[in-house]
ZAMARGU-4260 file (C-alpha; in steps of 0.2 Angstrom, whole numbers, plus 5000, padded with zeros to 4 digits):
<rodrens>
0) 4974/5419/5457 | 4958/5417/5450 | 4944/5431/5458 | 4930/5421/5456 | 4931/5404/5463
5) 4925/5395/5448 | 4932/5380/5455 | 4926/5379/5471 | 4909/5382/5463 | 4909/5366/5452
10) 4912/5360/5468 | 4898/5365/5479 | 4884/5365/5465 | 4885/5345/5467 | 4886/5345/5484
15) 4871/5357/5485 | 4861/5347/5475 | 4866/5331/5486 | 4859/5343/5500 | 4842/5347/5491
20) 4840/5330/5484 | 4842/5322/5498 | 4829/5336/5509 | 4818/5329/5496 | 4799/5322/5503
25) 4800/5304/5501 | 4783/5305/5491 | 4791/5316/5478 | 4802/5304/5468 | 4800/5310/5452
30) 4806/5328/5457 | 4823/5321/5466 | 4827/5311/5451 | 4825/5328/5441 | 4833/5338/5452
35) 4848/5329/5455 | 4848/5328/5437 | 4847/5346/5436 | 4861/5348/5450 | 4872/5339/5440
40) 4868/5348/5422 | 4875/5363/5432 | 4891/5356/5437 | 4893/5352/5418 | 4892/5366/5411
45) 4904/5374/5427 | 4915/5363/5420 | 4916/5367/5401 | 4917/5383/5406 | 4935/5376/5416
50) 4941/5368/5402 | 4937/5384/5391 | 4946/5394/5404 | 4959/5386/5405 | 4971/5392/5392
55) 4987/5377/5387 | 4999/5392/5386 | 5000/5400/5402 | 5005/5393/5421 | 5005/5377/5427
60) 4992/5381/5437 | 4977/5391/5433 | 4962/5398/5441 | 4970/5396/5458 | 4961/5398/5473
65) 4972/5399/5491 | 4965/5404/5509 | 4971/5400/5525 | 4963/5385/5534 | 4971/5377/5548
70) 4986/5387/5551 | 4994/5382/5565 | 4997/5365/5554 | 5002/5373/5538 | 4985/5368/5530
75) 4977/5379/5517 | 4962/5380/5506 | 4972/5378/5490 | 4964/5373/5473 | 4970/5376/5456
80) 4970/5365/5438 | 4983/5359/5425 | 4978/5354/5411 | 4979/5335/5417 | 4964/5340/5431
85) 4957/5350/5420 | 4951/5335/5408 | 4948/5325/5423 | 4935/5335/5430 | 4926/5339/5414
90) 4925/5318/5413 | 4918/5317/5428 | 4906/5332/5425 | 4901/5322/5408 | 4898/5306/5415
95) 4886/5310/5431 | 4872/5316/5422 | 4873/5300/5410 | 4875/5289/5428 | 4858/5298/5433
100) 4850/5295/5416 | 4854/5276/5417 | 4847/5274/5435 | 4834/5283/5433 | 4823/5267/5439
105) 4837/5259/5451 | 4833/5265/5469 | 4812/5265/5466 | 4802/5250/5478 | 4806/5234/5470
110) 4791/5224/5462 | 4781/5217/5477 | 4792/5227/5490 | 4777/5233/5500 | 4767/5213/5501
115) 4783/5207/5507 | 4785/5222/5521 | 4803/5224/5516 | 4809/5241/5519 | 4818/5247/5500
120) 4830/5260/5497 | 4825/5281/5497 | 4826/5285/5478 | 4832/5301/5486 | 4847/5294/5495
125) 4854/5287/5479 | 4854/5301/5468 | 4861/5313/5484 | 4875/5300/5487 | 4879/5301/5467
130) 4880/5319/5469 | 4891/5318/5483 | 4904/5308/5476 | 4903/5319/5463 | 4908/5337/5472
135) 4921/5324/5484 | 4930/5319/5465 | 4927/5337/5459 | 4939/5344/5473 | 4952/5330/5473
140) 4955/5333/5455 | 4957/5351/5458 | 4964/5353/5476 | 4985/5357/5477 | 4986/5357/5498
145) 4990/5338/5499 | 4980/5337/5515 | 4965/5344/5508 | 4968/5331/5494 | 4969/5317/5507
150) 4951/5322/5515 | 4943/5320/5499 | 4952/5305/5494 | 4946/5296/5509 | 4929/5306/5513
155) 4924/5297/5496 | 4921/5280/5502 | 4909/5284/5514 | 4896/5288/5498 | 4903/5276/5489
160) 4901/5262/5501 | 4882/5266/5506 | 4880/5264/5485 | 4888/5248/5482 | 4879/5241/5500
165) 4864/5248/5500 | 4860/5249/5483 | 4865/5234/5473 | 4861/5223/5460 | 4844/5214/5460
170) 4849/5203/5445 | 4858/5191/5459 | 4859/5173/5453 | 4857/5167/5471 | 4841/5178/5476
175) 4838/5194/5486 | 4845/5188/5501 | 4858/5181/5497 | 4861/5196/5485 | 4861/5207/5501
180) 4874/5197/5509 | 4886/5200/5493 | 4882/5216/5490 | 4887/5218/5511 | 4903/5209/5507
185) 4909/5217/5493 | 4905/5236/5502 | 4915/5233/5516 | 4930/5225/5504 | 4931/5241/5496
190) 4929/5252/5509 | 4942/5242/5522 | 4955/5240/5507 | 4953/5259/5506 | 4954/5264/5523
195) 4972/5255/5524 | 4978/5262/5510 | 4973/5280/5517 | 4981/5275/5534 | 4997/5273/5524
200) 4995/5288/5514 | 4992/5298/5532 | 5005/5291/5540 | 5017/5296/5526 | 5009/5313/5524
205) 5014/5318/5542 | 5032/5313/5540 | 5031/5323/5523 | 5025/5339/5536 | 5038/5334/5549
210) 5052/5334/5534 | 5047/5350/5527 | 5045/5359/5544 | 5065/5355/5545 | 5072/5360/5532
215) 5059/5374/5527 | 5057/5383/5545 | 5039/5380/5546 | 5026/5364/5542 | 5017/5365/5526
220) 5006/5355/5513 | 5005/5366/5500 | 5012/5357/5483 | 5016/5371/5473 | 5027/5377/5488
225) 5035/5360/5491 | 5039/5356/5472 | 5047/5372/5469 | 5059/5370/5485 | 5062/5354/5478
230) 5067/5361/5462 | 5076/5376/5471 | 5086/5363/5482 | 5080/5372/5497 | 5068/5354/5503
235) 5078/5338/5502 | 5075/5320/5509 | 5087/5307/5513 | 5086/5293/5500 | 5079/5281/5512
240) 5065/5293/5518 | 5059/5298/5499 | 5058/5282/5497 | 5046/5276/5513 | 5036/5294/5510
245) 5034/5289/5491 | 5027/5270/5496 | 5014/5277/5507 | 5008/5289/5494 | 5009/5277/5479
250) 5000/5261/5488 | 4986/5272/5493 | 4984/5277/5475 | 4987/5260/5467 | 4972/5253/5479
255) 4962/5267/5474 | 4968/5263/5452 | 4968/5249/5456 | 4984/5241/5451 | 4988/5221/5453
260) 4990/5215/5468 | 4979/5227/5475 | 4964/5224/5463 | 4952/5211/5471 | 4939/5223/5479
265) 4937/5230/5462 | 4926/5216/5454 | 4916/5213/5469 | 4912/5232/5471 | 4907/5232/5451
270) 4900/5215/5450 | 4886/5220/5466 | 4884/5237/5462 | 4871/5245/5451 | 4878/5247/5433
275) 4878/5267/5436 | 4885/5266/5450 | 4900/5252/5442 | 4903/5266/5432 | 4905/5280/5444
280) 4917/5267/5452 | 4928/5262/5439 | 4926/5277/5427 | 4926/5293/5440 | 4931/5287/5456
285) 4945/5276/5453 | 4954/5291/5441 | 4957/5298/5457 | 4971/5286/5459 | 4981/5287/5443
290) 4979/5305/5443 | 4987/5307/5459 | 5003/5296/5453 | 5006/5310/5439 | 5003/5322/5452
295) 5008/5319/5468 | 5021/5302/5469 | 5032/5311/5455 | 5028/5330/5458 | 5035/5327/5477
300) 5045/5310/5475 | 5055/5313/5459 | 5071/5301/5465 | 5060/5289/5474 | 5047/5287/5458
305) 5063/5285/5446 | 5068/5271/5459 | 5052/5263/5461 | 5050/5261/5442 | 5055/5245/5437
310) 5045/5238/5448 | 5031/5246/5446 | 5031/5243/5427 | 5031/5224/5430 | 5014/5225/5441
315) 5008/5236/5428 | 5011/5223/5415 | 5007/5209/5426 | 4988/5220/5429 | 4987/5222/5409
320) 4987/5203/5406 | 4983/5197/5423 | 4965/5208/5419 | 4963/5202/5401 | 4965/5184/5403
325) 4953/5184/5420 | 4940/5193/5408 | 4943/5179/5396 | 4936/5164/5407 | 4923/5175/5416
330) 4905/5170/5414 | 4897/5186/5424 | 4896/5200/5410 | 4899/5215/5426 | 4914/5207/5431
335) 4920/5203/5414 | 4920/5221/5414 | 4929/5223/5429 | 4942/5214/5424 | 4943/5224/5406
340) 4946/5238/5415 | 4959/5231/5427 | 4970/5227/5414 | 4966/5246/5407 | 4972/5253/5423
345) 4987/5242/5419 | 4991/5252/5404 | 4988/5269/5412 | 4999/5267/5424 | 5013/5259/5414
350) 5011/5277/5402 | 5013/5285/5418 | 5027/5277/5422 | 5035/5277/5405 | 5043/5294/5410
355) 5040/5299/5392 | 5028/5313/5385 | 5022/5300/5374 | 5017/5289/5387 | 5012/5298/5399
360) 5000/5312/5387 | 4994/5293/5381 | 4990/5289/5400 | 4979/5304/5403 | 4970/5302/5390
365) 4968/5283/5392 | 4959/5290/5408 | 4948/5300/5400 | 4943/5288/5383 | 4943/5271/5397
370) 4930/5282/5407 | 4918/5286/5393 | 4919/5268/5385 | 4917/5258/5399 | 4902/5270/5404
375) 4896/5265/5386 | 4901/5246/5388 | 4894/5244/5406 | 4877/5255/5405 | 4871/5246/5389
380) 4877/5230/5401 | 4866/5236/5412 | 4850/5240/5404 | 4852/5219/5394 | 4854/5213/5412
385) 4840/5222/5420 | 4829/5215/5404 | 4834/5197/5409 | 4838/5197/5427 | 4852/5190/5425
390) 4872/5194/5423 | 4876/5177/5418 | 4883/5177/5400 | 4876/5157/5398 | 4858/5166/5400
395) 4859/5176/5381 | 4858/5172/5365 | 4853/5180/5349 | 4849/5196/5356 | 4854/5208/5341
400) 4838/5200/5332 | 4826/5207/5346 | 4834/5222/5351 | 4846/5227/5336 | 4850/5243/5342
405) 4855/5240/5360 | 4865/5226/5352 | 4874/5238/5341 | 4876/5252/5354 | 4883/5234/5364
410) 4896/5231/5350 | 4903/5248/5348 | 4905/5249/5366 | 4915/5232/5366 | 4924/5238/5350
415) 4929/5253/5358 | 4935/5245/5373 | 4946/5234/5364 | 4954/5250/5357 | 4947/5246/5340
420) 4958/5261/5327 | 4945/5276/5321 | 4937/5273/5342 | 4944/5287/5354 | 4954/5273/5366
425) 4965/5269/5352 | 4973/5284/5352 | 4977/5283/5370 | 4983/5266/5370 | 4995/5268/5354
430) 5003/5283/5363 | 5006/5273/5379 | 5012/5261/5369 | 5022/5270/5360 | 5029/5280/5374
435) 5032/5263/5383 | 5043/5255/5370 | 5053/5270/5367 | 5062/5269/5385 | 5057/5251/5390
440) 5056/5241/5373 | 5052/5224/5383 | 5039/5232/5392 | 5030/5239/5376 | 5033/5224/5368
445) 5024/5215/5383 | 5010/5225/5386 | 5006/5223/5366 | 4999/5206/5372 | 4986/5215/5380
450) 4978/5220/5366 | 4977/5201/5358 | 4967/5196/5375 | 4957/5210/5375 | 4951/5208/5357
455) 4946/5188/5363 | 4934/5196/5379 | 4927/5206/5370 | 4922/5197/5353 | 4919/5181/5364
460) 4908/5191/5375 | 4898/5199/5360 | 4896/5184/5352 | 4890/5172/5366 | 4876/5186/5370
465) 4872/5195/5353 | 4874/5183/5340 | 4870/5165/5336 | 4857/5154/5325 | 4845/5154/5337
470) 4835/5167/5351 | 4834/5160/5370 | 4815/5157/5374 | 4821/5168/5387 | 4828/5182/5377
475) 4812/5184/5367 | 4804/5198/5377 | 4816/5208/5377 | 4811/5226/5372 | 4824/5238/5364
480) 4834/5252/5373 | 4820/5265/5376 | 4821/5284/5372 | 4828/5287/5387 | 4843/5274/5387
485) 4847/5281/5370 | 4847/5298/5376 | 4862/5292/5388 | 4870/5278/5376 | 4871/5287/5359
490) 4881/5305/5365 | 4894/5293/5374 | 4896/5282/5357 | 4896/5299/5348 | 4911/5307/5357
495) 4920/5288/5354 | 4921/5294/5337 | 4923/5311/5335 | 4936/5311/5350 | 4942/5294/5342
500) 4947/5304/5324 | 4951/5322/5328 | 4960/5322/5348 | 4967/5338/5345 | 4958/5348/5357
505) 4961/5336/5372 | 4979/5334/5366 | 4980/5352/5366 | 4975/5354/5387 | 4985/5338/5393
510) 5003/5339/5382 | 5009/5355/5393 | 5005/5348/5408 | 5014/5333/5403 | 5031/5343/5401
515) 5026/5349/5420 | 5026/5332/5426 | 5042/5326/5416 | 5053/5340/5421 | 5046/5337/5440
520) 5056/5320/5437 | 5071/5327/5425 | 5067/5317/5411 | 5067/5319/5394 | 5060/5310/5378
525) 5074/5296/5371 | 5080/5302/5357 | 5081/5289/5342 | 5095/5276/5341 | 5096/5279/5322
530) 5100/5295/5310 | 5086/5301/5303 | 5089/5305/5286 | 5083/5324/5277 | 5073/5323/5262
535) 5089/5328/5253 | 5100/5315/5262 | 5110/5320/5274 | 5108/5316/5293 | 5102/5327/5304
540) 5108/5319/5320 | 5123/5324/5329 | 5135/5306/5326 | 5148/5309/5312 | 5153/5299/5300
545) 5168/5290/5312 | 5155/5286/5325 | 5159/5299/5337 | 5148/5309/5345 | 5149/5328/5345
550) 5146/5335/5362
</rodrens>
């Protein structure tokens, strides 16, 4: 057990800078932005010092933090990181500051706000509520009681609903009013899909507590305790009940992901939101989900997860294309996006479900590669859309010839979404892949179809925006990304491409905790259908020459 709750405090710095931030006087602006800024500078550097921490070789779970809470329900204040959670939370460390950065401007009075007496957003609620989220996704990635977890995973909404209601998108082709009503709509979509997932997830979380208070003597939530007397034989469920405990778990986390058929509130939430605040969305808060199918769904449901498989590699692969071809016909470059990153989700959950290290090593770090180039694709999105006030793709044309570099930063973004080889997604997406077809060949063979669609999106997109013989009288004015927007464009494309040709160290943190999460299910890697021959000929499998097989 750790002795100094490093984990708790990359917590509470956020959450404390959420306090200040929002304490704030409302004539002070420029200090909230810096100082939520500041505040979240703080967290990262907690959280490389996590990840440095954390050391690949030793337990499962490291710098551990248990106290008593709520005893008389078996509920304790338990935290500690695997190497999976570990990445996770440095992502979310890395990707807040860049959210501030590229929202610096977002929550300040609209142009002719005052003449019109409309009342406009505080500056310091915004960058308070980012922070928020931020300390919520913090402790989910890192909390081991199951019911803490649950309270962070449905306390999250709350901010995230004020942000994608309250502080939407000005570029609305309808106007501000009707603007207002979409951005109303697509709030309460998310947060009413949310909320009945969590129901679900509450629901199965008590029968989980009723089921180990029978077999175990006394109620608890603790995971490390209920996976090991899973693994000791000591907790058992009756097929039937795994099974129905398993559902309410995984549809919570497949709303949160999201997986197909649950997806629709995603591309309203992105499409209304704020381009920051899509990306805290799709790249931070929606990790939360996948991360806890790893953990959770086949930490505590081994024989339900193995059962529930096939199906859930079919929605996986009906997300994957489903996704791609939606982003194909979109004319809205924000929901374009959301779509991209539907059928992403759709390839992390297939590695996860892969039951290979392969697949799912590839699936963690799709989260963590889908995170930083979708915060890449759709900030740069962002900063072109609020130039022309408008997320209509019809409305561009020619842009690389006024602003080359935001054009350029554009492309490699869409490049590196499409998983384009030397760009860190790549990587991910050829382990999944690979991982996929060694146990499910159709599956992997499928899901390869996703990368055809996804080349189309994007290159279709680039070229009806960036490219083209002539510049939209409309388009002319438009300025270059600014000292600032390259301060939070250029280290996200960097890291596509260091990360992209040299994973190692990332590899390094998530491939034990892999081999935790496959023995959690009793699986092993395939081995290959075929003799693989030394370099001096002979075979080094275990078939002999008359086709039996040696035991």
């Amino acid at each position: 057990m750790s002795t100094f709750p490093l984990l708790t405090t990359t917590a509470v710095v956020p959450a404390v800078g959420a306090i200040a931030t929002a304490a704030t006087p409302a004539a002070k602006r420029t200090a909230a932005k810096w100082l939520a800024l500041l505040f979240s500078l703080a967290t990262l550097v907690l959280a490389a010092v996590v990840l440095a921490r954390f050391d690949p070789g030793g337990g499962r779970y490291q710098l551990t933090e248990s106290h008593s809470w709520i005893a008389d329900f078996g509920v304790r204040y338990e935290l500690g990181v695997d190497g999976i959670g570990a990445v996770l939370i440095a992502l979310t460390a890395l990707l807040v500051p860049f959210v501030i950065g590229a929202g610096w401007h977002d929550a300040e009075p609209a142009e002719g706000a005052q003449e019109t007496g409309r009342r406009w957003r505080p500056t310091q609620g915004f960058f308070a509520l980012i922070l928020a989220v931020e300390a919520m996704v913090v402790i989910s990635f890192a909390a081991t009681d199951v019911f803490l977890f649950y309270l962070f995973f449905e306390a999250m909404l709350i901010p995230m609903y004020f942000l994608i209601g309250g502080f939407g998108d000005r570029a609305h082709a309808a106007g501000e009013d009707e603007g207002a009503k979409q951005r109303s709509y697509a709030a309460v979509k998310f947060l009413l899909y949310n909320l009945a997932g969590g129901l679900l997830m509450l629901a199965a979380l008590i029968g989980l507590y009723v089921v180990s208070a029978d077999q175990l003597g006394e109620g608890t939530f603790s995971l490390q305790q209920l996976t090991q007397a899973r693994a000791d034989g000591e907790l058992t469920m009756a097929t039937n009940t795994e099974r129905l405990l398993f559902l309410g778990f995984f549809v919570a986390f497949a709303i949160k992901a999201p997986l197909w058929p649950l997806h629709t509130w995603l591309p309203n939430a992105m499409g209304e939101a704020t381009a920051p605040v899509a990306v805290l969305i799709t790249a931070v808060v929606d990790k939360v989900g996948t991360f806890a199918m790893l953990r959770f769904c086949l930490g505590l449901f081994p024989g339900a997860s193995e059962w529930a498989t096939p199906v859930v590699l079919v929605l996986a692969l009906v997300s994957i294309l489903y996704g791609a071809l939606l982003a194909v016909g979109q004319r809205d470059i924000k929901r374009l996006i959301a779509y991209a990153s539907i059928s992403h989700f759709g390839f992390i959950i297939l590695g996860v479900f892969a039951m290979t290290s392969q697949g799912q090593g590839g699936a963690t770090l799709y989260m963590v590669f889908h995170g930083i180039s979708t915060a890449a694709l759709m900030l740069v999105a962002g900063f072109l859309i609020s130039r022309r006030g408008s997320r209509l793709i019809a409305d561009y044309g020619g842009v690389q010839k006024v602003a080359p570099v935001l054009a350029g930063t554009f492309l490699v973004g869409g490049l590196a979404t499409l998983s384009l080889p030397g760009l860190a997604p790549f990587v991910s997406e050829f382990l999944v892949l690979v991982g996929t077809f060694s146990r499910y060949p159709a599956a992997g063979i499928v899901a390869t179809a996703g990368i055809i669609l996804a080349a189309l999106y994007v290159l279709l997109l680039y070229q009806r925006t960036m490219t083209g013989p002539l510049v939209k009288a409309e388009v002319k004015a438009i300025p270059d990304l600014k000292v600032r927007e390259l301060a939070v464009v250029a280290p996200l494309i960097a890291l596509l491409v260091v990360l992209g040709v040299y994973p190692k160290p990332l590899t390094a943190v998530v491939n034990p905790a892999v081999e935790h999460s496959l023995s959690d299910v009793q699986k092993n890697d395939p081995r290959p259908d075929h003799p693989v021959a030394e370099h001096g000929g002979a075979s080094t499998d275990k078939t002999d020459h008359r086709g039996g097989e040696h035991e």
